[in-house]
CHARMM internal coordinates of N, CA and C (Angstrom, degrees):
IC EDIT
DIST 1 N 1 CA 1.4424
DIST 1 CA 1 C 1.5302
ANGL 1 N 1 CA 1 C 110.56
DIST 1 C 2 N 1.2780
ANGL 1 CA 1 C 2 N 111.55
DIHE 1 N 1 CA 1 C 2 N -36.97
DIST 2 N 2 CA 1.7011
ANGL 1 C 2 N 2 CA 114.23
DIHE 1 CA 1 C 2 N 2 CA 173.28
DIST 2 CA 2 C 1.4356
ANGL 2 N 2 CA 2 C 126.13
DIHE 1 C 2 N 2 CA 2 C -43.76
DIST 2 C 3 N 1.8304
ANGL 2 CA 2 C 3 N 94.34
DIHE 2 N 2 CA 2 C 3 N -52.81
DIST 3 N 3 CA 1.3430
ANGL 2 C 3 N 3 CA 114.35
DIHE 2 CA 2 C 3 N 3 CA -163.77
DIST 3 CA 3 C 1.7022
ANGL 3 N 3 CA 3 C 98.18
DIHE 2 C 3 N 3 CA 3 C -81.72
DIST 3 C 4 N 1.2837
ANGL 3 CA 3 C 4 N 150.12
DIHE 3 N 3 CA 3 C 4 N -22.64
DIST 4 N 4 CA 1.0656
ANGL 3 C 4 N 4 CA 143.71
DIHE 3 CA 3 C 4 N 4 CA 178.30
DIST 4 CA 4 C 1.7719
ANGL 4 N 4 CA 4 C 110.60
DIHE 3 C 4 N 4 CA 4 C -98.44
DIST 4 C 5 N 1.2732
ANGL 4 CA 4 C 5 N 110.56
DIHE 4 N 4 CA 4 C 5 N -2.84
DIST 5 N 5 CA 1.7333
ANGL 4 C 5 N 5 CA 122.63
DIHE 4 CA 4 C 5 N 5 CA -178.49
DIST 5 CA 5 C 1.6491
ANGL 5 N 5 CA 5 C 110.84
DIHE 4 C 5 N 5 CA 5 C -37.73
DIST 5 C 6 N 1.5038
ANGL 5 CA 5 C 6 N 107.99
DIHE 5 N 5 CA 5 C 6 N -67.38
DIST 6 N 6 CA 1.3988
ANGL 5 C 6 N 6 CA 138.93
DIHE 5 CA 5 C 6 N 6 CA -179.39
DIST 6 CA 6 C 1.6633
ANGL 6 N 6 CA 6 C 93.49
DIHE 5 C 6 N 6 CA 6 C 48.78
DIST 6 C 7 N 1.1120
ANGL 6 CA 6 C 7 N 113.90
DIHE 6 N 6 CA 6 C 7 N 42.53
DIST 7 N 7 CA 2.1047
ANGL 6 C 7 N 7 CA 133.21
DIHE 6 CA 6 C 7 N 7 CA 163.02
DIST 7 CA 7 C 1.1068
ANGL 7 N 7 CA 7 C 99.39
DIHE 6 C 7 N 7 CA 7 C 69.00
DIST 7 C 8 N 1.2270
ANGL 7 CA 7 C 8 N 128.83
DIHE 7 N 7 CA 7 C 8 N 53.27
DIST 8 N 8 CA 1.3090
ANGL 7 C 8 N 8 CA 114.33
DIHE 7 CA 7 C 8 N 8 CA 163.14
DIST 8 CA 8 C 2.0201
ANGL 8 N 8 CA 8 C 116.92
DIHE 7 C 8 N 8 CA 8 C -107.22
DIST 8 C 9 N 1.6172
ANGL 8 CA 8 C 9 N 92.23
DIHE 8 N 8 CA 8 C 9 N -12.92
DIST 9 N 9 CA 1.5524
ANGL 8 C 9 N 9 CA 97.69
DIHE 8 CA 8 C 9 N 9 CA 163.87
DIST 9 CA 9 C 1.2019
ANGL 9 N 9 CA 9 C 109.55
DIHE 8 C 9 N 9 CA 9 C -111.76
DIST 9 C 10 N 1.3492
ANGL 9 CA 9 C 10 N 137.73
DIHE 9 N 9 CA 9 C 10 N 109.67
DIST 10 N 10 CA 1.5216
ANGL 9 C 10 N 10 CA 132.25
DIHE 9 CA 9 C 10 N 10 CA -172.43
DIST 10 CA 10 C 1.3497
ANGL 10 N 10 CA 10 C 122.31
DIHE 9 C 10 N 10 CA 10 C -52.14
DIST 10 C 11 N 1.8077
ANGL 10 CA 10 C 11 N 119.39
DIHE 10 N 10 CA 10 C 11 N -34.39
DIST 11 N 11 CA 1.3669
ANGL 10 C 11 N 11 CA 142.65
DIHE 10 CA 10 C 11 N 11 CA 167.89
DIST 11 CA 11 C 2.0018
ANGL 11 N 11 CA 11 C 99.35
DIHE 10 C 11 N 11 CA 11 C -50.46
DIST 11 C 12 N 0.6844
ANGL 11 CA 11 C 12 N 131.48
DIHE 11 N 11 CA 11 C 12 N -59.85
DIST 12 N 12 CA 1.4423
ANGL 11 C 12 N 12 CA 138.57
DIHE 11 CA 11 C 12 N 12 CA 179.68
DIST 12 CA 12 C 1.5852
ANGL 12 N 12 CA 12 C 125.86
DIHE 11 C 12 N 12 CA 12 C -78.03
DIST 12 C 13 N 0.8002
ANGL 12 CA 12 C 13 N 117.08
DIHE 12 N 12 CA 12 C 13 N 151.63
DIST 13 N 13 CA 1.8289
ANGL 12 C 13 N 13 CA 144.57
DIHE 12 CA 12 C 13 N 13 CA -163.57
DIST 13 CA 13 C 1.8125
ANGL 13 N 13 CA 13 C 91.13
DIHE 12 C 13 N 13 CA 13 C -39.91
DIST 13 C 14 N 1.3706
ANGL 13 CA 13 C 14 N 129.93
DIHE 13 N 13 CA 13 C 14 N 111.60
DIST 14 N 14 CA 1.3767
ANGL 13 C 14 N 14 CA 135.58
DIHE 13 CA 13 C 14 N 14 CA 160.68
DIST 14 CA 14 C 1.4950
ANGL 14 N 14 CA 14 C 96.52
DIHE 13 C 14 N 14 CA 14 C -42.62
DIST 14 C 15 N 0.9138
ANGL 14 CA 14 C 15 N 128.71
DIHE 14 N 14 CA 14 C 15 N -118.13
DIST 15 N 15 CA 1.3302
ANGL 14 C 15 N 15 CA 141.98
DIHE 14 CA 14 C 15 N 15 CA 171.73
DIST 15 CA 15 C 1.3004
ANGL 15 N 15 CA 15 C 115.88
DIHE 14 C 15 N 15 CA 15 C -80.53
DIST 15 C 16 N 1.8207
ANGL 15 CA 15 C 16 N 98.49
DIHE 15 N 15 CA 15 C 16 N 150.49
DIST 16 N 16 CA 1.8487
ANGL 15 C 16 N 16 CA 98.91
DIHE 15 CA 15 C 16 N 16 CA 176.42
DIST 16 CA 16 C 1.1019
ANGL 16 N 16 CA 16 C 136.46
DIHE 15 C 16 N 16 CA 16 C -65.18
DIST 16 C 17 N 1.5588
ANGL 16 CA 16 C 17 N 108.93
DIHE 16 N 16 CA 16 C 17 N -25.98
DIST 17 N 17 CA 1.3577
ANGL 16 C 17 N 17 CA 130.82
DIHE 16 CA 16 C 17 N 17 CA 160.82
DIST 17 CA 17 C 1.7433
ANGL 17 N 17 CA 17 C 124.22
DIHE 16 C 17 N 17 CA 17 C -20.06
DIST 17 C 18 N 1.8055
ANGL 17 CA 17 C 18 N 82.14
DIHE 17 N 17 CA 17 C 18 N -65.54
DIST 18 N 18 CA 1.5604
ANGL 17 C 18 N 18 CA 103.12
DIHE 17 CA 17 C 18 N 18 CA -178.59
DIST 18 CA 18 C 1.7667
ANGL 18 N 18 CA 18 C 110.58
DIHE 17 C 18 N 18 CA 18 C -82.40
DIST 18 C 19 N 1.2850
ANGL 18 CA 18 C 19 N 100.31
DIHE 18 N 18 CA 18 C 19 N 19.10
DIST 19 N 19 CA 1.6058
ANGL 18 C 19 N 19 CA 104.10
DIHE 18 CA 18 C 19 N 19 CA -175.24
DIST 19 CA 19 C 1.6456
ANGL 19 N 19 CA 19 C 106.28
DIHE 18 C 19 N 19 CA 19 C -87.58
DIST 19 C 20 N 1.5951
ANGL 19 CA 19 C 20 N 101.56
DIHE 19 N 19 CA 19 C 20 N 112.08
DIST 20 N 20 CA 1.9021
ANGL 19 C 20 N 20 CA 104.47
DIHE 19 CA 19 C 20 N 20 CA 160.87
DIST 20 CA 20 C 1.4350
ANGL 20 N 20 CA 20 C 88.90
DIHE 19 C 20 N 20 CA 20 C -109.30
DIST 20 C 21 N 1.7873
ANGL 20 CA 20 C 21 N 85.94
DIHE 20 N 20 CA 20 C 21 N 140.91
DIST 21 N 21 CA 1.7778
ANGL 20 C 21 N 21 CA 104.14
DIHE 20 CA 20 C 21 N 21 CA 161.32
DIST 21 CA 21 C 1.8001
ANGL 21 N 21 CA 21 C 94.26
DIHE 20 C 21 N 21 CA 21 C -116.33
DIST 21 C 22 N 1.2257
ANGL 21 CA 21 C 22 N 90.80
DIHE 21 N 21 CA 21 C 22 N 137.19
DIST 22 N 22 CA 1.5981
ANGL 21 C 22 N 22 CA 115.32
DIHE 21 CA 21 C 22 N 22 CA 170.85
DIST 22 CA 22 C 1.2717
ANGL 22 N 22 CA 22 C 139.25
DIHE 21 C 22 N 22 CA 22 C -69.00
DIST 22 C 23 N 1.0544
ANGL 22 CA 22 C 23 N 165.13
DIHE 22 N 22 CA 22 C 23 N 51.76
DIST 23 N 23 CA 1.4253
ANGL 22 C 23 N 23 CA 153.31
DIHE 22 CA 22 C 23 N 23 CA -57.01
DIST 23 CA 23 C 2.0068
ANGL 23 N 23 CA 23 C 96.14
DIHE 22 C 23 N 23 CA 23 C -153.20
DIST 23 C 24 N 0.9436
ANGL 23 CA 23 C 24 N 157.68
DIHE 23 N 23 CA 23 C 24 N 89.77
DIST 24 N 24 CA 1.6668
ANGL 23 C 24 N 24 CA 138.17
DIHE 23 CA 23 C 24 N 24 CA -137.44
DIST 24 CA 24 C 1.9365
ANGL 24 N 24 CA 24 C 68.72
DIHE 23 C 24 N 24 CA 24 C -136.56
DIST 24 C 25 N 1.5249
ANGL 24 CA 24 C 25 N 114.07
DIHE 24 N 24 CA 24 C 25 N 118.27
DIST 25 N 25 CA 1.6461
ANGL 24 C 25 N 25 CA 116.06
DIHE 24 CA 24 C 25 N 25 CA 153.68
DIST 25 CA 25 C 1.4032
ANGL 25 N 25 CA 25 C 122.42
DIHE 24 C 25 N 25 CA 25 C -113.64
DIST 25 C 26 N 1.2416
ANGL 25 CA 25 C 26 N 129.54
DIHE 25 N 25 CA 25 C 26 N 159.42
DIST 26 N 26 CA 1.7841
ANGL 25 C 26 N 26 CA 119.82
DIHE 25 CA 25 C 26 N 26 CA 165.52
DIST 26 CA 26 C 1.3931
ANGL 26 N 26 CA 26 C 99.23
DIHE 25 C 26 N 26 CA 26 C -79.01
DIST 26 C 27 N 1.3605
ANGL 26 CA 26 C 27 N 124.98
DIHE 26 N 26 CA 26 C 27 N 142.29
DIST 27 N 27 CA 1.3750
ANGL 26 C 27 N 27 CA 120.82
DIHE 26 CA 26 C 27 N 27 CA -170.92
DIST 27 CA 27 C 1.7681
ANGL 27 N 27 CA 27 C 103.38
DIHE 26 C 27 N 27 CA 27 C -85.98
DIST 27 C 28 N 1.8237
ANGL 27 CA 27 C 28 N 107.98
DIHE 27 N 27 CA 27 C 28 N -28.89
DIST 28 N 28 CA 1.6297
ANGL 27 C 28 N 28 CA 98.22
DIHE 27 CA 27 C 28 N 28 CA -179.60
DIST 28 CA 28 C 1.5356
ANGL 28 N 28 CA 28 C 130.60
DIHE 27 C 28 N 28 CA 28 C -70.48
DIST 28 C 29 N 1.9064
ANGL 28 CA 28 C 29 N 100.99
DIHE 28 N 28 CA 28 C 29 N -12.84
DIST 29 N 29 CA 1.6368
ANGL 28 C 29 N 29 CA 105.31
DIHE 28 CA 28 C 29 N 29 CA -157.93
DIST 29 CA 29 C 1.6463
ANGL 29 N 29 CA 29 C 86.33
DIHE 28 C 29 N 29 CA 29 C -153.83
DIST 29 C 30 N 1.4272
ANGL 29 CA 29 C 30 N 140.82
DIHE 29 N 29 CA 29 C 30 N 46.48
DIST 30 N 30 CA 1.4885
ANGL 29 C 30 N 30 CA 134.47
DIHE 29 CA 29 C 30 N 30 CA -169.56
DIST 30 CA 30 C 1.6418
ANGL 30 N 30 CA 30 C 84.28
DIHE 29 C 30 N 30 CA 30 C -158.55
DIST 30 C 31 N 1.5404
ANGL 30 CA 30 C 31 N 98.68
DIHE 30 N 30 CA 30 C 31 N -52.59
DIST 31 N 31 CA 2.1445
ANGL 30 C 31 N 31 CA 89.13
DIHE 30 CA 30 C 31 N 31 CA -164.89
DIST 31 CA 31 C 1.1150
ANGL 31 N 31 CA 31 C 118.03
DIHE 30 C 31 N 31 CA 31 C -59.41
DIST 31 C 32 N 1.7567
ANGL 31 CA 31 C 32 N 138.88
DIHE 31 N 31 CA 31 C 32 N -12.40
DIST 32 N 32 CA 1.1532
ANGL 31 C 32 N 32 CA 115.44
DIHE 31 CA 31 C 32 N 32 CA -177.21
DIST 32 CA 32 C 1.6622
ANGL 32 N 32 CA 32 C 106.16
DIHE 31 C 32 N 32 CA 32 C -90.05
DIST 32 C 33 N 1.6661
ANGL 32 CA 32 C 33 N 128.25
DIHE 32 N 32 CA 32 C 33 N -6.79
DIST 33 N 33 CA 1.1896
ANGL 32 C 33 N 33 CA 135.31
DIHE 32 CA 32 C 33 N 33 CA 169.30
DIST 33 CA 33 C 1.7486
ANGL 33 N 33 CA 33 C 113.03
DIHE 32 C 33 N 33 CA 33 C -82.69
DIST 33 C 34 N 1.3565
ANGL 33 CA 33 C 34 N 116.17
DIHE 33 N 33 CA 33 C 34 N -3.66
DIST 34 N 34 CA 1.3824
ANGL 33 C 34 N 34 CA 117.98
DIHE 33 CA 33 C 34 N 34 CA -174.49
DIST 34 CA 34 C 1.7336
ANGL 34 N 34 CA 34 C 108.82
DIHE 33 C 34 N 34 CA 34 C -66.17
DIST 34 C 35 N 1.1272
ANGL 34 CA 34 C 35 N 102.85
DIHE 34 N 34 CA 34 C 35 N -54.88
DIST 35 N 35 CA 1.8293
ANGL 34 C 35 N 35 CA 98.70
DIHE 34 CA 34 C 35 N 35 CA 178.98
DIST 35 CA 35 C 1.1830
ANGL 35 N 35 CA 35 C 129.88
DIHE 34 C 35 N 35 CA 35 C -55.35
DIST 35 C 36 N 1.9545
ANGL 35 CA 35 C 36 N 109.46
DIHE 35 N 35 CA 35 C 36 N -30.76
DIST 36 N 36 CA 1.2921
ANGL 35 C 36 N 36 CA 127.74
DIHE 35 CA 35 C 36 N 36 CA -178.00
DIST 36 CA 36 C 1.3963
ANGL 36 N 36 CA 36 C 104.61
DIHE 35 C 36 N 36 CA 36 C -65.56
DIST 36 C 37 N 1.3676
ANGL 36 CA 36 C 37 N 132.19
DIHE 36 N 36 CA 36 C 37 N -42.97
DIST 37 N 37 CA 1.7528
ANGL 36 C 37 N 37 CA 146.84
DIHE 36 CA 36 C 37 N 37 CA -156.54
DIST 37 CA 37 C 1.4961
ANGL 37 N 37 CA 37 C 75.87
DIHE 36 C 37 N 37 CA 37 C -106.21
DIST 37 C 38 N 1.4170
ANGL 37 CA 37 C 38 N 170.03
DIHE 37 N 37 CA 37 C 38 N -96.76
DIST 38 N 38 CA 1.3099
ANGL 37 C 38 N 38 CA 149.64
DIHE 37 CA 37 C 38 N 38 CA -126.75
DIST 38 CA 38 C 1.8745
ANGL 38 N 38 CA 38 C 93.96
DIHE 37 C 38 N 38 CA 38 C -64.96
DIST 38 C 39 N 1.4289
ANGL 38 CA 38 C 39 N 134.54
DIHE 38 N 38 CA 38 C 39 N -51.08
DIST 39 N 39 CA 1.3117
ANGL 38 C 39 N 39 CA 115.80
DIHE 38 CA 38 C 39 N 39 CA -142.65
DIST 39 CA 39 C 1.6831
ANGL 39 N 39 CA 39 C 86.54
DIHE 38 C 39 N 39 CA 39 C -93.08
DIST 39 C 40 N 1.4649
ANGL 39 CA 39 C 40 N 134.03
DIHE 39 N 39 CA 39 C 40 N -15.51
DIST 40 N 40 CA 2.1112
ANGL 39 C 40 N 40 CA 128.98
DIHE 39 CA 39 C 40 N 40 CA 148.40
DIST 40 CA 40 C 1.2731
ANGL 40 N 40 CA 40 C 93.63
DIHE 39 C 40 N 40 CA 40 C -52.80
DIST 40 C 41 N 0.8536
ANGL 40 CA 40 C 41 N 154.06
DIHE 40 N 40 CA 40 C 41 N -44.25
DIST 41 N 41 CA 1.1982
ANGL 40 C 41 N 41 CA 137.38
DIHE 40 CA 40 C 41 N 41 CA -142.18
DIST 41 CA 41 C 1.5902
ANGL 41 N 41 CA 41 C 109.21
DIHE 40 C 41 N 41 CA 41 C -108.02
DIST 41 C 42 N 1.4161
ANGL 41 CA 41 C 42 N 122.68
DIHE 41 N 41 CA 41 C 42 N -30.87
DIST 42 N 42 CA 1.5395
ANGL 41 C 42 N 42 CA 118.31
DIHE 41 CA 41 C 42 N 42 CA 135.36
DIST 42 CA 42 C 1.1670
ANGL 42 N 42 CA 42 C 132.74
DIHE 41 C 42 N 42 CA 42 C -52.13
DIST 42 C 43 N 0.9576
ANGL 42 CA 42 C 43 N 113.15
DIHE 42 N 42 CA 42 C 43 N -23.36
DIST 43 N 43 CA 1.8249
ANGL 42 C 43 N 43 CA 118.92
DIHE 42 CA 42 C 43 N 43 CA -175.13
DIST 43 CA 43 C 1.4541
ANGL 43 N 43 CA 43 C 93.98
DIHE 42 C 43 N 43 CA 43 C -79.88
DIST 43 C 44 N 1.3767
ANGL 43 CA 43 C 44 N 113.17
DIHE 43 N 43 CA 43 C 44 N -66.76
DIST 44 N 44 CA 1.4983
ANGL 43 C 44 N 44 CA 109.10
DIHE 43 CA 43 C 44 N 44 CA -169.89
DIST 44 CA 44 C 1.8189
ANGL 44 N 44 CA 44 C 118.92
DIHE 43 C 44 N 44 CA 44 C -56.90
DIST 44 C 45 N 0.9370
ANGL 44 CA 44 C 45 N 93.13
DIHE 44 N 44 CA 44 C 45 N -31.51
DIST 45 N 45 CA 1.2237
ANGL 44 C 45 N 45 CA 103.70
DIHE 44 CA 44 C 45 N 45 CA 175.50
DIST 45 CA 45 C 1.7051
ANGL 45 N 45 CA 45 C 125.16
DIHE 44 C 45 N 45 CA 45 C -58.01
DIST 45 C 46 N 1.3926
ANGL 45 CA 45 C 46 N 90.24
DIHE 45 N 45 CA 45 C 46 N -50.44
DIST 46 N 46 CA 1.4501
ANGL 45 C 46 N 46 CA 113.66
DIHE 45 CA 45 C 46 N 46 CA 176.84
DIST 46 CA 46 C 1.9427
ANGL 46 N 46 CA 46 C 105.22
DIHE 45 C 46 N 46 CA 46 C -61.34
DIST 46 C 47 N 1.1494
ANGL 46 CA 46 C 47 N 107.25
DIHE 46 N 46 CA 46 C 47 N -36.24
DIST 47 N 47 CA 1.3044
ANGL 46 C 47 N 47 CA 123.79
DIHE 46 CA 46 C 47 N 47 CA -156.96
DIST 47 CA 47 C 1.9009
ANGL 47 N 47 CA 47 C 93.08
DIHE 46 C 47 N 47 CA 47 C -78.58
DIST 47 C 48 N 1.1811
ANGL 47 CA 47 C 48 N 111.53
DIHE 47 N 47 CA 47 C 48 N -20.36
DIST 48 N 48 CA 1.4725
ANGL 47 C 48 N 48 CA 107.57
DIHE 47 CA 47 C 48 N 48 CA -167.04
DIST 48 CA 48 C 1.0634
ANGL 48 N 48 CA 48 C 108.01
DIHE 47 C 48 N 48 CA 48 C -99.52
DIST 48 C 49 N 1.7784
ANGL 48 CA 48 C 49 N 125.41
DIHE 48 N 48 CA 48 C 49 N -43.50
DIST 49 N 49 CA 1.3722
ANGL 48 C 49 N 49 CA 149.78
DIHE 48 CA 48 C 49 N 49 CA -132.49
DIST 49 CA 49 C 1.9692
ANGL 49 N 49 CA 49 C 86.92
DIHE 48 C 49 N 49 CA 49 C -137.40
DIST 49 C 50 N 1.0246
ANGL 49 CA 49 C 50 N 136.61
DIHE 49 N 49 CA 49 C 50 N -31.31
DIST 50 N 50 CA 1.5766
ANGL 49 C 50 N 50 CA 115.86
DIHE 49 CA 49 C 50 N 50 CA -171.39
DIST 50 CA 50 C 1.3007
ANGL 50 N 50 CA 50 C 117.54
DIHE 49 C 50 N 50 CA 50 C 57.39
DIST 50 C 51 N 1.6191
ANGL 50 CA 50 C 51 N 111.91
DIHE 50 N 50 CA 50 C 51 N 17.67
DIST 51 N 51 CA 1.5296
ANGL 50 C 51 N 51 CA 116.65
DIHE 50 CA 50 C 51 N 51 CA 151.27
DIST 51 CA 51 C 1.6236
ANGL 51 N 51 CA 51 C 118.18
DIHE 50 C 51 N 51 CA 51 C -143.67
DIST 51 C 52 N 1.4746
ANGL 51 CA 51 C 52 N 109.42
DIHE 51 N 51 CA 51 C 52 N 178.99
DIST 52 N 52 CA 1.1028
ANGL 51 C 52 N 52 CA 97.91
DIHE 51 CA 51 C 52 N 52 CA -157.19
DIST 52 CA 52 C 1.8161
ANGL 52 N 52 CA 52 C 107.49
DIHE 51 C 52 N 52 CA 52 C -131.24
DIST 52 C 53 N 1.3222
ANGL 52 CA 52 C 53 N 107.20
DIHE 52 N 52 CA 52 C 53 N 20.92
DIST 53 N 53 CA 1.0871
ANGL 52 C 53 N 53 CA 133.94
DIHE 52 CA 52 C 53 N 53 CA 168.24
DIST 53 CA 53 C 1.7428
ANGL 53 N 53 CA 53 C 120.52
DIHE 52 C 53 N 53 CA 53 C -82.65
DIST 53 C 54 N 1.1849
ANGL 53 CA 53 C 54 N 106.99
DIHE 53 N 53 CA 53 C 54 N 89.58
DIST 54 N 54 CA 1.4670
ANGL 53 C 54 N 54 CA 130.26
DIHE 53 CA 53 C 54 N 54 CA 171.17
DIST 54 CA 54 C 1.1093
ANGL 54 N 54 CA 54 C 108.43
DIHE 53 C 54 N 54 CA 54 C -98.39
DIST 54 C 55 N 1.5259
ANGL 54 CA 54 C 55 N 111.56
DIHE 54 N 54 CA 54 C 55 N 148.76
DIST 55 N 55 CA 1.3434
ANGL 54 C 55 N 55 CA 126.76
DIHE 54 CA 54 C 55 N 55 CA 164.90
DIST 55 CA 55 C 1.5426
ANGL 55 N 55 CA 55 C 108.54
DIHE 54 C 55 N 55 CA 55 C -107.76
DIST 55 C 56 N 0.9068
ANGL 55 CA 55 C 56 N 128.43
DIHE 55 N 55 CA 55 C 56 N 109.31
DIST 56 N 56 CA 1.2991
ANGL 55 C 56 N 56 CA 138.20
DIHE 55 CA 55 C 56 N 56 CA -155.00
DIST 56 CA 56 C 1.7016
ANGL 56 N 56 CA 56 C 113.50
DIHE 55 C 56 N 56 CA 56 C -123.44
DIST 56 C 57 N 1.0587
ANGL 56 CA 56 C 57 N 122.67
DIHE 56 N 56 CA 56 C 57 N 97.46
DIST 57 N 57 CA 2.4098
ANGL 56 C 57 N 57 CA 137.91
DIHE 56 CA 56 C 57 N 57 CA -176.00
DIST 57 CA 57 C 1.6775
ANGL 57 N 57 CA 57 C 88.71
DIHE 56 C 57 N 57 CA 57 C -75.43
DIST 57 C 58 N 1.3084
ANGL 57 CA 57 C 58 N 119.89
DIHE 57 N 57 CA 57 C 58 N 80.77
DIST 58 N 58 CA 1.6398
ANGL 57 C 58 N 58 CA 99.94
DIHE 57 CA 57 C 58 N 58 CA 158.61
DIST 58 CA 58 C 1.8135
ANGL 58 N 58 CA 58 C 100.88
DIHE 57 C 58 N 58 CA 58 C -82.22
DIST 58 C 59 N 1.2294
ANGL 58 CA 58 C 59 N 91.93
DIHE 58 N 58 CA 58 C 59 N 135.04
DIST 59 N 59 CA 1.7993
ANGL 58 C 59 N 59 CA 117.66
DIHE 58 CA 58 C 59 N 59 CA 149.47
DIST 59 CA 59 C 1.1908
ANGL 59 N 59 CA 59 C 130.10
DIHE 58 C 59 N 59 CA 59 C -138.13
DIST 59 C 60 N 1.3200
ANGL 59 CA 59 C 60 N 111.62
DIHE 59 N 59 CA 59 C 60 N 164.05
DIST 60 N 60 CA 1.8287
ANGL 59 C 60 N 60 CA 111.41
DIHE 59 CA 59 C 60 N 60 CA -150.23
DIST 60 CA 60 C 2.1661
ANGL 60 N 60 CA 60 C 83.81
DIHE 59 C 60 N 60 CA 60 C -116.02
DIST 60 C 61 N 1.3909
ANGL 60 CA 60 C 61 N 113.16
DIHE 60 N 60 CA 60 C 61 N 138.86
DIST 61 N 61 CA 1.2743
ANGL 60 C 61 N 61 CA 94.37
DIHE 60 CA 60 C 61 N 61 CA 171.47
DIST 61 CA 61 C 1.7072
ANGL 61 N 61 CA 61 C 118.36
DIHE 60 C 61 N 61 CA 61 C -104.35
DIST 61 C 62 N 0.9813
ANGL 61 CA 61 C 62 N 91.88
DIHE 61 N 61 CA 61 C 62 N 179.82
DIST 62 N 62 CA 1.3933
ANGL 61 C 62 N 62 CA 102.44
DIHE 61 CA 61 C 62 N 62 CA -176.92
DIST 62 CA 62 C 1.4471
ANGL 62 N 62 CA 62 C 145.27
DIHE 61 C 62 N 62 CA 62 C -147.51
DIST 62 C 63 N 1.2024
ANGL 62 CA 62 C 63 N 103.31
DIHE 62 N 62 CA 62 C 63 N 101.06
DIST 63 N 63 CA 1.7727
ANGL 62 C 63 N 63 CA 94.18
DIHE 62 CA 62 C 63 N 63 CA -147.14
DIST 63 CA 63 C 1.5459
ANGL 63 N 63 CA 63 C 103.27
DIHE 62 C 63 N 63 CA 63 C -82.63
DIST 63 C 64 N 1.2616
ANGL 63 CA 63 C 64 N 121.12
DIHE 63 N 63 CA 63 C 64 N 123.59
DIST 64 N 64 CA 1.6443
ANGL 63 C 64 N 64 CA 104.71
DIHE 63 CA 63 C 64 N 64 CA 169.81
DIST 64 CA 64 C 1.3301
ANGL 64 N 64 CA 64 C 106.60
DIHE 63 C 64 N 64 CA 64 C -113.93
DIST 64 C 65 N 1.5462
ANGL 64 CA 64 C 65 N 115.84
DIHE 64 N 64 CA 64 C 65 N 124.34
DIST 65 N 65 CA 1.4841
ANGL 64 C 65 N 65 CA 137.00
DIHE 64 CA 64 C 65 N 65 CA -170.28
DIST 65 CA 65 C 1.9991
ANGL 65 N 65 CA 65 C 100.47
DIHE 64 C 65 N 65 CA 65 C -90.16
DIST 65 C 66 N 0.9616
ANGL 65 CA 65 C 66 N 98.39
DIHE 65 N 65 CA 65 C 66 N 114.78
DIST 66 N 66 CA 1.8896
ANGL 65 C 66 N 66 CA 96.85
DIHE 65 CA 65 C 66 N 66 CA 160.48
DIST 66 CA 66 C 1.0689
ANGL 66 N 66 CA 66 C 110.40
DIHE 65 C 66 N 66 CA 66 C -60.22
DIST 66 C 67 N 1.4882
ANGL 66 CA 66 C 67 N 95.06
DIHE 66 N 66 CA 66 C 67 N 149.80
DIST 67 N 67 CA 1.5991
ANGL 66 C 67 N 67 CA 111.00
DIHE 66 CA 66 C 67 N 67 CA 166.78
DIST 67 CA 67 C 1.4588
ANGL 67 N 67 CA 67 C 110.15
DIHE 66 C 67 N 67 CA 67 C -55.68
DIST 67 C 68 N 1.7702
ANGL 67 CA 67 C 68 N 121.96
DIHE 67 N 67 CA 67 C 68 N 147.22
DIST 68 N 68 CA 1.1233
ANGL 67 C 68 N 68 CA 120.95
DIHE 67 CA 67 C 68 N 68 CA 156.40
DIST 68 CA 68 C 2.0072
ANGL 68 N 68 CA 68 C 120.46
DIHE 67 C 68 N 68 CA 68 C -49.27
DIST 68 C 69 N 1.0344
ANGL 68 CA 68 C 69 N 123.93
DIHE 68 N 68 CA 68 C 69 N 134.34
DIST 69 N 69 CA 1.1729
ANGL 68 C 69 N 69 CA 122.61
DIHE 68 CA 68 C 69 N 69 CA 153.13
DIST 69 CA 69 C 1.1327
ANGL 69 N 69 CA 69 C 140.03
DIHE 68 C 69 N 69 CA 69 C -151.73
DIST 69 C 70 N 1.2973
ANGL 69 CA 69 C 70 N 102.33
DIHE 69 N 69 CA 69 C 70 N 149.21
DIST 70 N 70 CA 1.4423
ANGL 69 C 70 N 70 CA 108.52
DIHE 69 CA 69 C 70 N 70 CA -145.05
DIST 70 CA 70 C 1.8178
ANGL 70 N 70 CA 70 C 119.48
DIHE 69 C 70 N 70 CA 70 C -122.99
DIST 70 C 71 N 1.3504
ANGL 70 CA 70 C 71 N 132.23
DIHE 70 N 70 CA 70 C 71 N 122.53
DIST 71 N 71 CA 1.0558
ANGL 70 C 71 N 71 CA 158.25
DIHE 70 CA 70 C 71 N 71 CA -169.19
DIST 71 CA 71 C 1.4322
ANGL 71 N 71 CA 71 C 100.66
DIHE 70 C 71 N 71 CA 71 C -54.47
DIST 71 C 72 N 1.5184
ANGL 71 CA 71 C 72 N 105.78
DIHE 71 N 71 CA 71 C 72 N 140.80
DIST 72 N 72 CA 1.5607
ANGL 71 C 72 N 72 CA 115.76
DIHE 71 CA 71 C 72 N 72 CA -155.85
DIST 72 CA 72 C 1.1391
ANGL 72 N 72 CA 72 C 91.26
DIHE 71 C 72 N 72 CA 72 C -108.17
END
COOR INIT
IC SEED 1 N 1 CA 1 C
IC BUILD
């Protein structure tokens, strides 16, 4: 919906140009699926737009859990 917007929904991507997709993986159990979901995600892309120029935010996430603590 972004990539075909061309501003006519203000909530969504002005142009494709200015389109980043966000990419967030677990690096222990996500990175060996990262290339598989980047080169779908060229295809489709390509398939909509007839190019293959993405702007693409990879980040790795990271959950940090607190320590348990416990009431004296």
């Amino acid at each position: 919906m972004d990539i075909n917007n061309n501003g006519i929904n203000p909530m969504l991507s002005e142009n494709s140009k200015k389109l980043v997709i966000s990419i967030s993986y677990d690096k222990k159990n996500e990175f060996n699926k990262l290339l598989e979901n980047l080169d779908k995600l060229t295809e489709q892309y390509y398939g909509i737009t007839n190019n293959t120029d993405i702007k693409i935010w990879l980040t790795d996430k990271e959950f940090l859990i607190p320590p348990p603590t416990f009431k004296k």
